[in-house]
N, C-alpha and C positions, 0 to 999 in steps of 0.2 A: 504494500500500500504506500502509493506517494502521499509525501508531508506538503503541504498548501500552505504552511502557516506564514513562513518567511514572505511569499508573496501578498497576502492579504496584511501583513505586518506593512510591507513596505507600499501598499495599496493606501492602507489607512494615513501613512505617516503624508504620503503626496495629498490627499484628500484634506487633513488636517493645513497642512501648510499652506493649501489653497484658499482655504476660509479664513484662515489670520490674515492672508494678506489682504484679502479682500475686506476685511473688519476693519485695519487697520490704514487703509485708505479713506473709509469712508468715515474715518473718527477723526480725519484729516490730518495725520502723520507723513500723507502725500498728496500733497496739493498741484491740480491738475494748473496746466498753463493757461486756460481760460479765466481760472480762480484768480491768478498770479496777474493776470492782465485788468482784471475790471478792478475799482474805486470801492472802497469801502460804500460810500452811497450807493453807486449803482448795486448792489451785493443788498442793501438794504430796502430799496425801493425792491426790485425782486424777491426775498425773500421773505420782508416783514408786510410789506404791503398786501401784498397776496389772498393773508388770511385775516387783517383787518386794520382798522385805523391805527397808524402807526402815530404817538405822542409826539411832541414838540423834542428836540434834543433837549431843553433848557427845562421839563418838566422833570427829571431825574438828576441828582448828585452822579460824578463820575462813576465813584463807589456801586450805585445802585444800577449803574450802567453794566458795571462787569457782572453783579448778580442777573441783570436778568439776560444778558446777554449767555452766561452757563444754562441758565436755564431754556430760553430757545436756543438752543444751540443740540440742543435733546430734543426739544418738541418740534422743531422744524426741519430737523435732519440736516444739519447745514455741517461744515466740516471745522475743525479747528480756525485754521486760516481765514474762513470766510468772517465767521464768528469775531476773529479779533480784527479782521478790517472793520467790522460794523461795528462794534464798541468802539473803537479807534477815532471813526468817523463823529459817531454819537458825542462822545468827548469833545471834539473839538470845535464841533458844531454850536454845543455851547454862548 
């Protein structure tokens, strides 16, 4: 009787690696070059406007900018990078 183990071993290891990476892009550990090309506002306008009236910059402390910027940053699926151009923007917009 053949042993099968070694290939499904090394089956699952390919399989796992494929899904960190893919995880780890979209938590924005790789930021694609379209990301890397648009402005924190446009990133904003896109992202936050989308799903509803987006506040004044000047209606939050910077502080309360990065919390809620963590926070969609979860609920809108957006990536690291994105996330900190549009706090960035918010901030300065000020």
């Amino acid at each position: 009787m053949k042993r099968y183990q070694p290939l499904h071993t090394i089956t699952l290891a390919l399989v796992l690696i494929f899904a960190i990476t893919g995880i780890l892009s979209i938590n924005g550990c790789a930021p694609t070059k379209a990301v890397a090309a648009k402005s924190g506002a446009q990133l904003w306008a896109e992202n936050c406007q989308r799903c509803h009236n987006t506040p004044s910059p000047a209606s939050f402390s910077a502080e309360q900018w990065e919390t809620i910027g963590m926070h969609m940053q979860t609920r809108a699926l957006i990536t690291q990078a994105e996330r900190e151009k549009i706090v960035e923007f918010l901030k300065s917009s000020r």
